[in-house]
N, C-alpha and C positions, 0 to 999 in steps of 0.2 A: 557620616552622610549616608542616607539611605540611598541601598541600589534600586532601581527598577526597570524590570524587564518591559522595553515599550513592545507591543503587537506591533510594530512596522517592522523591527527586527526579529523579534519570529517569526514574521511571515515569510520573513527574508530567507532565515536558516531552513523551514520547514520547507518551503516551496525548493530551495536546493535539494533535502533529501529526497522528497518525490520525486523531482526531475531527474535526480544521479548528475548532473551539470550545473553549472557555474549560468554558463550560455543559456541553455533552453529554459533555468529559472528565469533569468533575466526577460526575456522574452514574453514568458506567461506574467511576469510583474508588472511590463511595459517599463524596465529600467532598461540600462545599459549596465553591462557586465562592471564594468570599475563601479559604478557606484552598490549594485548589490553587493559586490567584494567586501565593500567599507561595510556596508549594513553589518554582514554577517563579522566581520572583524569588531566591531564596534560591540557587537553583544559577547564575542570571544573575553571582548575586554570586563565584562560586565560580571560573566562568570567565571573568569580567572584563567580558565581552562581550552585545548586546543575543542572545537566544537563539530570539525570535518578533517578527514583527510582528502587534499587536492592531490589529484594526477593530471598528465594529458588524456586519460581516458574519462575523466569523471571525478566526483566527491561521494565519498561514502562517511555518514557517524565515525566520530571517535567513540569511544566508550563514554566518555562525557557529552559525546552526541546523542547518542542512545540513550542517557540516563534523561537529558532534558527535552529528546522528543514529544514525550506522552503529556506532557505537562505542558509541552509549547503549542500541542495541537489541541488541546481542552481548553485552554485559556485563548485562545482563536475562536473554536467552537463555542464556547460559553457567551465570550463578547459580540459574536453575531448576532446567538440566538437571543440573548438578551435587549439585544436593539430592535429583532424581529418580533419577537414574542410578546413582550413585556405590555400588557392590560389587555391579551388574546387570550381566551380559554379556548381549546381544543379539547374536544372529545371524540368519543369512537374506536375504529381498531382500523389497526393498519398493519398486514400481515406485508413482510419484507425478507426477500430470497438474495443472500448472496454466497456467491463465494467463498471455498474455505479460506483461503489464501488472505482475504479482504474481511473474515469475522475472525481472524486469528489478530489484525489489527486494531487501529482504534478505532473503526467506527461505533462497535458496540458502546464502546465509551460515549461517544456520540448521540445516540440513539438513547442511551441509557440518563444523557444529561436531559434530553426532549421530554422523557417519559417526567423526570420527577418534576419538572416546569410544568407539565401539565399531568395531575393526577387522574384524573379522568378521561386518559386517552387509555388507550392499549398498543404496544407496540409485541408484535410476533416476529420474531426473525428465525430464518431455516437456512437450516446448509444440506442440498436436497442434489442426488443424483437429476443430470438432464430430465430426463425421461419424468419423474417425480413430481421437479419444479415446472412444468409443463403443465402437469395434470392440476397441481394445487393453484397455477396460473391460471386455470382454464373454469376451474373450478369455482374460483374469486377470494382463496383463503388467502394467496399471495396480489398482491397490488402492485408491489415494487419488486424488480429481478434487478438485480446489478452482481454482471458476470461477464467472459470473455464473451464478445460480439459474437461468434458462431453458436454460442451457447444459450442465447436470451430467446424466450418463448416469444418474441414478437418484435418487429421492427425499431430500433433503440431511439428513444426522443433525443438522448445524443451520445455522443463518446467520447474517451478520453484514453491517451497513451501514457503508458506508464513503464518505467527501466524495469531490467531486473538485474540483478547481481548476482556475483560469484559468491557461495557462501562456500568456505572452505572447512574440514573437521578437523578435528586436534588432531597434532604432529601430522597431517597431512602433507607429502611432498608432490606439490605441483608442477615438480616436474616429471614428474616418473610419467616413464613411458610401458606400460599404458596406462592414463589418467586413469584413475577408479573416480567413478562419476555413481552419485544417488541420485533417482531417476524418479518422478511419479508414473506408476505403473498405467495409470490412465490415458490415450489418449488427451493430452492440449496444449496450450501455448508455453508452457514452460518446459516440458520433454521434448517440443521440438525443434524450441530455440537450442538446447543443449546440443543436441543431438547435430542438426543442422549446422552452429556454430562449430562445434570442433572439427566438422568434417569438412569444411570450407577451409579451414585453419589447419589441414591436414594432420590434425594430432591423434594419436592413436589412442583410444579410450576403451575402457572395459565396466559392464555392469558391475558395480560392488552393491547396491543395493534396491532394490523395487520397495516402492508402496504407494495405496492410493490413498492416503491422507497426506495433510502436512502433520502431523505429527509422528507421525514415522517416519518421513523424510527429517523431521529435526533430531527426533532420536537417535537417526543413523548418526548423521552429523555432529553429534553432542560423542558419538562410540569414536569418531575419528576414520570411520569406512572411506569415507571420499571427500568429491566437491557435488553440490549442485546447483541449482539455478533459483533464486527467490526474490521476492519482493521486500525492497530494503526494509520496510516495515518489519519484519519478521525477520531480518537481519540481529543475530545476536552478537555481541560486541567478541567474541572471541574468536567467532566465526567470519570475522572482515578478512578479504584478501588485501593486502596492503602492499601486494607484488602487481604493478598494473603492468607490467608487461608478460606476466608469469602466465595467462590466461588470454582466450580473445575475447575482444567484447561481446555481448550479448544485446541483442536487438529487444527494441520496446516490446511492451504485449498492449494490444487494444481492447479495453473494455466498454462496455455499454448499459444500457439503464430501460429497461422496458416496463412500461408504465399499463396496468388496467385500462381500459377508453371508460369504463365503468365507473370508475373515482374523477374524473374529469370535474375539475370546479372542488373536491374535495379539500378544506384546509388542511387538515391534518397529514393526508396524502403530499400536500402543497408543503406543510412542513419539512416532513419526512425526507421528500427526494431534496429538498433544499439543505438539510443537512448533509445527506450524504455527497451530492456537489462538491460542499464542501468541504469536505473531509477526505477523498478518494483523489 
């Protein structure tokens, strides 16, 4: 008998990972906690394999989570856009500012399903210091900005909260005092939940590594220097903490989506941010 994966039950598992809870999925679902439970159990059964680890602090991917994220959130995204889209031709350019953190995930993939649905669009995306994605805002090469709310060239049409997680590096011992923490050297919301968090939680911590990408923050992490602070998204399967009391939790980050007034009424625009909604 053929297995198949329904989109009610991916939405189920993938809205769990975004959220890092059981609860706050449910809530954004409009279910009640037992019954998303079964959802995501239901599809556990489907693919043979555990699909989260649950704690009292939250769910994070198993490695068999992480393997069928990418594939649970395109098949979400594909079956939207396909209901949206389907006998629309879109054309144009639509230049799109995000976040490293958030083009290190799927939306590219996202973005990248929009573009080949409709050839005759042009999709631009940047990953742009503030000051930069400001000037290309202003400029009108960017339309769409989706970044942490203190960071968006203009008042956000809306927001969304999202966890972040403890990523830990090889043989890293979380307990050692003082924690070696890998930090983004930059001023924002994820240096200073770290930072903030462990000192609320009175634990003694030490810089083991600076940098202003995420990819030098995973590099670190992939050497086994420390822990740091990321979006599950970019959570790699070897780097789950799977000690929920070993660490304190970590507080959501707010991000936001600031739109051109210039594109107003624009389909393609209308696409675009309607993807990323849904994918972030």
């Amino acid at each position: 008998m053929a297995r198949d994966l329904e989109p009610v039950l991916l939405r189920a598992f993938v809205t769990a990972v975004r959220e890092g809870s059981m609860s706050r999925a449910a809530t954004v679902l409009g279910h009640t906690q037992p019954a998303l439970s079964q959802q995501v159990r239901k599809l556990e059964g489907v693919v043979g394999r555990p699909l989260l680890h649950r704690s009292p602090s939250g769910v994070s991917p198993t490695r068999a989570g992480e393997e069928l994220l990418p594939y649970a959130e395109r098949i979400l995204s594909l079956s939207a856009q396909a209901l949206t889209e389907t006998g629309r031709v879109l054309t144009g350019h639509c230049g799109v500012g995000l976040l490293e953190d958030l083009a290190a995930s799927r939306l590219p993939q996202a973005l990248a399903d929009l573009a080949r649905l409709h050839p005759g669009a042009t999709l631009e995306v940047l990953c742009l210091s503030t000051a930069a994605m400001r000037e290309a805002y202003d400029a009108g090469r960017v339309h769409l900005v989706l970044d942490e709310v203190p960071h968006i060239p203009a008042p956000p049409r809306w927001t969304v909260r999202r966890p972040l997680v403890w990523a830990v590096g090889q043989d890293v011992d979380v307990t050692a005092d003082p924690l070696p923490v890998v930090l983004f050297s930059n001023t924002c919301a994820w240096r200073t939940a770290v930072v903030e968090t462990l000192d609320r939680a009175d634990r003694r911590w030490r810089v083991a590594f600076e940098s202003n990408s995420l990819v030098g923050v995973l590099a670190a992490l992939r050497a086994g220097l420390g822990v740091a602070a990321l979006m599950p998204a970019n959570l790699e399967p070897a780097m789950a903490c799977h000690d929920a009391d070993a660490l304190p939790r970590l507080p959501d980050v707010e991000l936001g989506l600031a739109r051109h007034p210039r594109t107003d009424g624009d389909p393609l625009v209308d696409a675009v941010e309607t993807a990323l909604r849904r994918m972030i």
